[in-house]
Backbone atoms as SQL, in Angstrom:
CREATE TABLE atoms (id INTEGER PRIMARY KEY, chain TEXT, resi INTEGER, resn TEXT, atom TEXT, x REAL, y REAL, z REAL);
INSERT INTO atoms VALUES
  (1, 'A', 1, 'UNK', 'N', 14.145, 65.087, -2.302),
  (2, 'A', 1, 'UNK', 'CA', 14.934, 65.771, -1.348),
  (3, 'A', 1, 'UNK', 'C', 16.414, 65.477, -1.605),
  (4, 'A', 2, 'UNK', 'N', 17.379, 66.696, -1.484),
  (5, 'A', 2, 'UNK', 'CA', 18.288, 66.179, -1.690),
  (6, 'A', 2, 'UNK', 'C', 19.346, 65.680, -0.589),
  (7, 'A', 3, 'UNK', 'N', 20.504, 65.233, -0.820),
  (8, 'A', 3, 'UNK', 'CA', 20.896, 64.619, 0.111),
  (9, 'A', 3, 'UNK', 'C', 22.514, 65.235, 1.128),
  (10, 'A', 4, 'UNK', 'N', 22.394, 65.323, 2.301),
  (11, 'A', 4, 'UNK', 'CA', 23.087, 66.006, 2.835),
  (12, 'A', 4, 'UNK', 'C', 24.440, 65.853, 2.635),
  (13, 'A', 5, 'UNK', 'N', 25.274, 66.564, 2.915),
  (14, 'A', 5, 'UNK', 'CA', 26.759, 65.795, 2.358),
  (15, 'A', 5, 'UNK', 'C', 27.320, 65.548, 3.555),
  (16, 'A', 6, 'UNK', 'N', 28.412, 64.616, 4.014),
  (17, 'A', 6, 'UNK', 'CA', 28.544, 64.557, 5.500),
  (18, 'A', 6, 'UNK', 'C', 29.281, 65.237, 5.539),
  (19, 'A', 7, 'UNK', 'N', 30.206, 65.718, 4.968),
  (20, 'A', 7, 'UNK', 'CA', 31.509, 66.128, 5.509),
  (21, 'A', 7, 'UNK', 'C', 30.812, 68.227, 5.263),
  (22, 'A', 8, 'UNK', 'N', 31.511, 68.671, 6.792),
  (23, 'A', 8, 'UNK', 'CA', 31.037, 70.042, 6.448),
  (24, 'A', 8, 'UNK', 'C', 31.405, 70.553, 5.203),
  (25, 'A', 9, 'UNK', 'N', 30.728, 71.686, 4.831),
  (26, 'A', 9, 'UNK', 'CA', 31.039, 72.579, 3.868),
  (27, 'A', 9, 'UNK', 'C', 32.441, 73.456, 4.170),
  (28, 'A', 10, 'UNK', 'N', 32.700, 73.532, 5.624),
  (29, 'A', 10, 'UNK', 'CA', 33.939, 74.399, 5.953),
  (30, 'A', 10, 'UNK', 'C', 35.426, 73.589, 5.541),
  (31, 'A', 11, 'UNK', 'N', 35.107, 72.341, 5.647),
  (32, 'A', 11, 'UNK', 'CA', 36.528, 71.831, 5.649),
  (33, 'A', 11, 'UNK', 'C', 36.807, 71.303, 4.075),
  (34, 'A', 12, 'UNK', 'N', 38.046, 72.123, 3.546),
  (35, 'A', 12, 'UNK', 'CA', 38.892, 72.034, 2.929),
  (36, 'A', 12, 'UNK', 'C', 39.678, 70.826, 2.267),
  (37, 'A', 13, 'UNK', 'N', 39.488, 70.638, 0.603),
  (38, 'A', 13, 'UNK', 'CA', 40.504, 69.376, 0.531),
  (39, 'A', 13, 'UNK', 'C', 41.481, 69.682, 1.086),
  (40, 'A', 14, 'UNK', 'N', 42.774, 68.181, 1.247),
  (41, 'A', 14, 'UNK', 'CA', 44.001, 68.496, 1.508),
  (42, 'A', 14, 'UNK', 'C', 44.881, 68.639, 0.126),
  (43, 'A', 15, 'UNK', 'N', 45.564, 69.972, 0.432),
  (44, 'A', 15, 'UNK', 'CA', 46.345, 70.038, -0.750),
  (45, 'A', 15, 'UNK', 'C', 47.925, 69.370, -0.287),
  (46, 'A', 16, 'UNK', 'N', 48.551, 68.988, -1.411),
  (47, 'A', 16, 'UNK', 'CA', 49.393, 67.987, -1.484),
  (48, 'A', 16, 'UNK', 'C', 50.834, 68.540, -0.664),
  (49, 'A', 17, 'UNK', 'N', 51.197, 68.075, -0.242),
  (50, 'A', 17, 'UNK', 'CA', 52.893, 68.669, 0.490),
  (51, 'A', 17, 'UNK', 'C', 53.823, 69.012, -0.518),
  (52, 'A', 18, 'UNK', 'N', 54.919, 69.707, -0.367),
  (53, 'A', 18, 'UNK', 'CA', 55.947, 70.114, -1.179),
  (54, 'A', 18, 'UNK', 'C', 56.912, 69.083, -0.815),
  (55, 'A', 19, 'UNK', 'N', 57.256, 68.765, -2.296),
  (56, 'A', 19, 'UNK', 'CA', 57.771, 67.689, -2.906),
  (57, 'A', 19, 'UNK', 'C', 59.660, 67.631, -1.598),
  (58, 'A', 20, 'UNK', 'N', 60.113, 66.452, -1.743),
  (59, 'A', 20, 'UNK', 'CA', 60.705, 66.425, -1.099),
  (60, 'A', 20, 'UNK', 'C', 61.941, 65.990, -1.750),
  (61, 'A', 21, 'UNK', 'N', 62.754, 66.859, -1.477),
  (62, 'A', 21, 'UNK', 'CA', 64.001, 67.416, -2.466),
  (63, 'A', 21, 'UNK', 'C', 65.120, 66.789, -2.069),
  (64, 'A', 22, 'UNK', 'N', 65.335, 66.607, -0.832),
  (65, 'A', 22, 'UNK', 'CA', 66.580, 65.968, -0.302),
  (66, 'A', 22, 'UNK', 'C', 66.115, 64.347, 0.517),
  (67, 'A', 23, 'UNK', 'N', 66.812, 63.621, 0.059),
  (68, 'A', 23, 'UNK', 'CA', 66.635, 62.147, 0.453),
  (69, 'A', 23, 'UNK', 'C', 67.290, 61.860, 1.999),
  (70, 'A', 24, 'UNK', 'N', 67.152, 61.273, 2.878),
  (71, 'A', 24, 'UNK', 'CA', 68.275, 61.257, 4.180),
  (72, 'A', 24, 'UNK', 'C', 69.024, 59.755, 3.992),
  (73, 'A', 25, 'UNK', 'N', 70.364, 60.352, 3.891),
  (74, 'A', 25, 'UNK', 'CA', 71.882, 59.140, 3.720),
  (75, 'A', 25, 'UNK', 'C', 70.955, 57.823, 4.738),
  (76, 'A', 26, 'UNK', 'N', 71.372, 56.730, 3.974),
  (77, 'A', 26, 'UNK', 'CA', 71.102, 55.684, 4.457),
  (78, 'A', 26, 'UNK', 'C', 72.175, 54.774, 4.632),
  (79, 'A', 27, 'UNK', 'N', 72.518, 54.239, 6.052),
  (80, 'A', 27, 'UNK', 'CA', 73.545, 53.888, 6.220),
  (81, 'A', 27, 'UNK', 'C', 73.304, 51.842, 5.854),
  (82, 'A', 28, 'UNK', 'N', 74.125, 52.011, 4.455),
  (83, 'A', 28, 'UNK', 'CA', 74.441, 50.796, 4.376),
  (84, 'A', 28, 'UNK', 'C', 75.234, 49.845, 4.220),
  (85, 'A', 29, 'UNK', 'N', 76.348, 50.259, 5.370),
  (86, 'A', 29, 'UNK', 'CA', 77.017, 49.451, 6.014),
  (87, 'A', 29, 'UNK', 'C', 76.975, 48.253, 6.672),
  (88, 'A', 30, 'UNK', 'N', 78.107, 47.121, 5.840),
  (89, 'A', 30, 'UNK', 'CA', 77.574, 45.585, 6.643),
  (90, 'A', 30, 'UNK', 'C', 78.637, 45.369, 7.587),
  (91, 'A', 31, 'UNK', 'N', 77.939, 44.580, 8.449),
  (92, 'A', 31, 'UNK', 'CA', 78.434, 44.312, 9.777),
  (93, 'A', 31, 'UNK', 'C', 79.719, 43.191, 10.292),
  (94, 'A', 32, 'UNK', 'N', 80.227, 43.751, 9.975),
  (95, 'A', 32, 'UNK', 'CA', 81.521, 42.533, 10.215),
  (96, 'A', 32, 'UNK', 'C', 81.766, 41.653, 11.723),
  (97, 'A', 33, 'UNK', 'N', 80.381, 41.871, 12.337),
  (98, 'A', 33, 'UNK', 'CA', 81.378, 41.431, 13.989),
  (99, 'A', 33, 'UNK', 'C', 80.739, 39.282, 13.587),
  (100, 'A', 34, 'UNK', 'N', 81.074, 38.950, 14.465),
  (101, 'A', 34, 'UNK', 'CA', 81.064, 37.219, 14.240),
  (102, 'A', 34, 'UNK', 'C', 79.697, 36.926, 14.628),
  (103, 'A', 35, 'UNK', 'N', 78.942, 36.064, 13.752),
  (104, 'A', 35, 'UNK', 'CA', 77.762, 34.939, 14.074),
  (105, 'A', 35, 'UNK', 'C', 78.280, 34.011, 14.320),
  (106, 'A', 36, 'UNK', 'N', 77.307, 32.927, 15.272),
  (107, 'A', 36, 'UNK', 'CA', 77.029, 32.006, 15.211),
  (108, 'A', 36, 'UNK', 'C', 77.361, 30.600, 13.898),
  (109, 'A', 37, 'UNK', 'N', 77.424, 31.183, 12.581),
  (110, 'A', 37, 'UNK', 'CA', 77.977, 30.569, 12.192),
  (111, 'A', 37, 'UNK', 'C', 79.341, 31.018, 10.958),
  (112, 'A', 38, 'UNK', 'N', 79.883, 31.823, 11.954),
  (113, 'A', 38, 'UNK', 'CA', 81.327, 31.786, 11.692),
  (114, 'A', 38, 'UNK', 'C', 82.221, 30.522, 11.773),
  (115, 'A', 39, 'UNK', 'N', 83.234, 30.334, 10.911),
  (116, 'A', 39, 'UNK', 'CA', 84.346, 29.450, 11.507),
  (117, 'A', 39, 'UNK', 'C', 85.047, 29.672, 12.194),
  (118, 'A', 40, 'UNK', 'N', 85.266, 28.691, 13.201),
  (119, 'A', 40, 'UNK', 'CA', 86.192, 29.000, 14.089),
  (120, 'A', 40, 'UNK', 'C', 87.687, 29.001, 13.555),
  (121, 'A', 41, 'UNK', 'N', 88.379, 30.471, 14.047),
  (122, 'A', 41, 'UNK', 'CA', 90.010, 29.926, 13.455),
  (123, 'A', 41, 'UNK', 'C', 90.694, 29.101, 14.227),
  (124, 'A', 42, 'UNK', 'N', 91.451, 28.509, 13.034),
  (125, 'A', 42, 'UNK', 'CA', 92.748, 27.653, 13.643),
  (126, 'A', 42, 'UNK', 'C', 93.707, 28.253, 14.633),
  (127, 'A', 43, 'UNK', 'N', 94.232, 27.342, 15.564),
  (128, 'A', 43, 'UNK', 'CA', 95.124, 27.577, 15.887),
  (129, 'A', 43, 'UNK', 'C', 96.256, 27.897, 15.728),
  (130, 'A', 44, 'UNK', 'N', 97.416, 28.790, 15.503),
  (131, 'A', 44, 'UNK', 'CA', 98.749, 28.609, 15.249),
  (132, 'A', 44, 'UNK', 'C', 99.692, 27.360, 15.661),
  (133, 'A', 45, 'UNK', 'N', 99.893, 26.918, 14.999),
  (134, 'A', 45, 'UNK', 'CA', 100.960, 25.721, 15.721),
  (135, 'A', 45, 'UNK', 'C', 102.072, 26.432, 16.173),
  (136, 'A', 46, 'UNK', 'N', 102.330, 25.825, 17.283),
  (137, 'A', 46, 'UNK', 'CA', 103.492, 26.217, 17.481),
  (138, 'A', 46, 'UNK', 'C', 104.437, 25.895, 17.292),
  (139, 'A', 47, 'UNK', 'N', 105.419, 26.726, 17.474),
  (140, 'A', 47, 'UNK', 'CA', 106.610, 26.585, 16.333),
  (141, 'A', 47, 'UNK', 'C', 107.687, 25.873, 17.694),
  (142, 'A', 48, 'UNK', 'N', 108.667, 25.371, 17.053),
  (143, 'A', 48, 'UNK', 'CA', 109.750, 24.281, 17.943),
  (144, 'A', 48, 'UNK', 'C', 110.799, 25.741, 18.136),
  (145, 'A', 49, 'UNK', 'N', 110.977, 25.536, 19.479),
  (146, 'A', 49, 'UNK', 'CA', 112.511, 26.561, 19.868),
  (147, 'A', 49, 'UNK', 'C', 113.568, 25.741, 20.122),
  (148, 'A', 50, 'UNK', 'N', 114.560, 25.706, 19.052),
  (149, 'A', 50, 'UNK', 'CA', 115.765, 25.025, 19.819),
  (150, 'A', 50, 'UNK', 'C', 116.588, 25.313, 20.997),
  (151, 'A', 51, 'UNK', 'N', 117.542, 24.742, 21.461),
  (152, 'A', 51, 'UNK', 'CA', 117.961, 25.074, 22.618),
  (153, 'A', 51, 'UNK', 'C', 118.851, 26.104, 22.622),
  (154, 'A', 52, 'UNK', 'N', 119.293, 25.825, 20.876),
  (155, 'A', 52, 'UNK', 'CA', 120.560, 27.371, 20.471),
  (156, 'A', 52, 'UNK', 'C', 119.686, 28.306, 20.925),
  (157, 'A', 53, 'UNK', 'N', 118.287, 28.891, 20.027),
  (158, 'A', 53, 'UNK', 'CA', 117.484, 29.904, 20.019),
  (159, 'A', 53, 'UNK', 'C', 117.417, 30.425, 21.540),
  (160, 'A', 54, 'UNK', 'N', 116.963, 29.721, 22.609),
  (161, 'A', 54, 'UNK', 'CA', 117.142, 29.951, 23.763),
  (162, 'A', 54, 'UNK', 'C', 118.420, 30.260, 24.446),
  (163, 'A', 55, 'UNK', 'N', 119.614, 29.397, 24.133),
  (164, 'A', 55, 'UNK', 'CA', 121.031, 30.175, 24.621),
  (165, 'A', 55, 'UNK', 'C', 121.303, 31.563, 24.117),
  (166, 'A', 56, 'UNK', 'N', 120.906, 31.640, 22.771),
  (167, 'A', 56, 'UNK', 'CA', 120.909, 33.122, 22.715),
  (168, 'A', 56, 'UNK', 'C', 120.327, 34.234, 23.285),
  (169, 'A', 57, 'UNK', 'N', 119.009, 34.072, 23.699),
  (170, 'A', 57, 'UNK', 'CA', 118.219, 35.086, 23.875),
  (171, 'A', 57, 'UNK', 'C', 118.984, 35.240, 25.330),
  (172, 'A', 58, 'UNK', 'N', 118.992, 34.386, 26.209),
  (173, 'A', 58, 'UNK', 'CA', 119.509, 34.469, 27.637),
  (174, 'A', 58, 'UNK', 'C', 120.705, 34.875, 27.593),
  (175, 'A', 59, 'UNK', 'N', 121.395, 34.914, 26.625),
  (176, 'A', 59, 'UNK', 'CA', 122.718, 35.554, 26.429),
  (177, 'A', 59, 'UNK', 'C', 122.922, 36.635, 26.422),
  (178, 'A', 60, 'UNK', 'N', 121.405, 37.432, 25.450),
  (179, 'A', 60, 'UNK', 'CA', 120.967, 38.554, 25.202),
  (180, 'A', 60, 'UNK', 'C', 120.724, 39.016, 26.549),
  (181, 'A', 61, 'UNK', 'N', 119.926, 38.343, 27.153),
  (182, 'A', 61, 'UNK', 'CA', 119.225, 38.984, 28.797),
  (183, 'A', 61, 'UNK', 'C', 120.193, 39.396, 29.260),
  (184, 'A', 62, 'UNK', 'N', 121.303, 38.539, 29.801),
  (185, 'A', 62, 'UNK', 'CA', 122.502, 38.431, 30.311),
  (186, 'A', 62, 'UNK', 'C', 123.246, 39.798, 29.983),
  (187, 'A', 63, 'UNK', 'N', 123.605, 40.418, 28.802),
  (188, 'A', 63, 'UNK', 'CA', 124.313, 41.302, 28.194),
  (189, 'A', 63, 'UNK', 'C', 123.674, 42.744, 28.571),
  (190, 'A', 64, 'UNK', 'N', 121.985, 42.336, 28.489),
  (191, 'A', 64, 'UNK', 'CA', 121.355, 43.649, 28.285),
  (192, 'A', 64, 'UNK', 'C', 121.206, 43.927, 30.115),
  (193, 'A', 65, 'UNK', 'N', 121.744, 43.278, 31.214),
  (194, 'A', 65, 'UNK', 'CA', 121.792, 44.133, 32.444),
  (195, 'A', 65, 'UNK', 'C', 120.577, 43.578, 32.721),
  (196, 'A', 66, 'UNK', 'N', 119.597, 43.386, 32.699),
  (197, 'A', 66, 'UNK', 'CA', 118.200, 43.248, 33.090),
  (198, 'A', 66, 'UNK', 'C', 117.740, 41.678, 33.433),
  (199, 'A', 67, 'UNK', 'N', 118.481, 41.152, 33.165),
  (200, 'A', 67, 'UNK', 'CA', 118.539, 39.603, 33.753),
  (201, 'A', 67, 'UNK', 'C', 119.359, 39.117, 35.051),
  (202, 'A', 68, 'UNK', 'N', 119.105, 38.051, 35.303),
  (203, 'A', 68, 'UNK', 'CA', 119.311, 37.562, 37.331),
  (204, 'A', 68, 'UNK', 'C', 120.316, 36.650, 36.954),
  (205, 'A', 69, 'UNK', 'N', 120.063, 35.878, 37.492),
  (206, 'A', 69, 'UNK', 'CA', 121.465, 34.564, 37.276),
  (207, 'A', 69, 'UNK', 'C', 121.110, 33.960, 35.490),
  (208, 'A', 70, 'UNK', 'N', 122.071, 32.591, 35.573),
  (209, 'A', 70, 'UNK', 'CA', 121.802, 31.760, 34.377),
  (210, 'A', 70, 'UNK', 'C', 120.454, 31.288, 34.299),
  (211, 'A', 71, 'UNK', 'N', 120.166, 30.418, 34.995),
  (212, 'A', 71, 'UNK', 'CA', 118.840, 29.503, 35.044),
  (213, 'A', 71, 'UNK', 'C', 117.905, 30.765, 35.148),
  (214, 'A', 72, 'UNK', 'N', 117.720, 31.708, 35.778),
  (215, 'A', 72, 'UNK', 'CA', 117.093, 32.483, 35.360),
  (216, 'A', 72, 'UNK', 'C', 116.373, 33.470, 33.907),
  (217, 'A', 73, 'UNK', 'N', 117.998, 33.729, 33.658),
  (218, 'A', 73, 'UNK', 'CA', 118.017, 33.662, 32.195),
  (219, 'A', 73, 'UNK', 'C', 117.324, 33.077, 31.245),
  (220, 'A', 74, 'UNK', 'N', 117.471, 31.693, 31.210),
  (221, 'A', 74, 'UNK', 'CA', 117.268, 30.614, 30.553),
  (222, 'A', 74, 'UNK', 'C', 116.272, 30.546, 30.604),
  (223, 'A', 75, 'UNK', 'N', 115.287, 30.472, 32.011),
  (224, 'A', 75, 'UNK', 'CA', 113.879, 30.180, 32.060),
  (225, 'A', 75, 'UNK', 'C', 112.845, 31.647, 30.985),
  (226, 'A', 76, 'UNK', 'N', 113.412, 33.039, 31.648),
  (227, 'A', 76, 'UNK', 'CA', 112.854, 34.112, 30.843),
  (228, 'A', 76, 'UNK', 'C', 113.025, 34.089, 29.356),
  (229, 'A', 77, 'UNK', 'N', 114.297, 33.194, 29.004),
  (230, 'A', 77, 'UNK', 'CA', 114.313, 33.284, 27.640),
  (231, 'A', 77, 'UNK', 'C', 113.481, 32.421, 26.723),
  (232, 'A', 78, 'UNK', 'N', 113.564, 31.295, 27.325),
  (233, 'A', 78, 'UNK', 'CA', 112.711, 30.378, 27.487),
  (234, 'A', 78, 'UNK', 'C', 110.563, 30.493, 27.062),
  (235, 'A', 79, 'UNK', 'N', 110.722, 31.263, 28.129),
  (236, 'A', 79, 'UNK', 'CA', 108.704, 31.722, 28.647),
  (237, 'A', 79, 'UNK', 'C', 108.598, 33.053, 27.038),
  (238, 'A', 80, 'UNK', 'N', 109.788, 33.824, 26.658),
  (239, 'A', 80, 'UNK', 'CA', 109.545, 34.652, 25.759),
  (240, 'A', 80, 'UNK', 'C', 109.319, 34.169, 24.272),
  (241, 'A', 81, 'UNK', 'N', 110.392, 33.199, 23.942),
  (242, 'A', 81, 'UNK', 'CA', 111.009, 32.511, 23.093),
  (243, 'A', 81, 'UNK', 'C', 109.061, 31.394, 22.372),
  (244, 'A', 82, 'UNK', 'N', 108.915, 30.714, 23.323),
  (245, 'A', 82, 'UNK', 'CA', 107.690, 29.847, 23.431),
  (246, 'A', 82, 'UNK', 'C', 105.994, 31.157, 23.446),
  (247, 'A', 83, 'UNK', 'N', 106.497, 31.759, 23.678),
  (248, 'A', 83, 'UNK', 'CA', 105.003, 32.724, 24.250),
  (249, 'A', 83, 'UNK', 'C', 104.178, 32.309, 25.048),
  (250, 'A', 84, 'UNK', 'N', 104.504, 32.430, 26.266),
  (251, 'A', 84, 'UNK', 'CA', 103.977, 31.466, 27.102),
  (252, 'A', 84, 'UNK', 'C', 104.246, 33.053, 28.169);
């Protein structure tokens, strides 16, 4: 006797797909944001303001209309001068 086949007689091999012509862009871009083991940056040192550097700038304030008294001056020129 012979032997049955399982798969019906109706169903069809699969014929193969059409070939695939265009590839899709792959983004391989690396990631610059910070891990865990990044170094930490240094600090800037800060830099020394002399007292000239500061008479000037308050001199500047002074000239440019937009400044209050001396000591005032001095202090804004001061807080700019330092970055503070």
């Amino acid at each position: 006797m012979a032997k049955k086949s399982f798969f019906k007689s109706s169903v069809k091999p699969v014929t193969p797909a059409a070939p695939v012509t265009s590839v899709p862009a792959v983004d391989t871009t690396v990631k610059t944001t910070a891990s865990r083991f990044s170094p930490i940056p240094k600090a800037e040192p800060r830099r020394e303001v002399t007292r000239e550097a500061i008479a000037i700038r308050a001199f500047e304030i002074y000239i440019s209309g937009r400044g209050s008294d001396e000591v005032g001056n001095w202090l804004q020129a001061e807080r700019e001068l330092k970055g503070r």
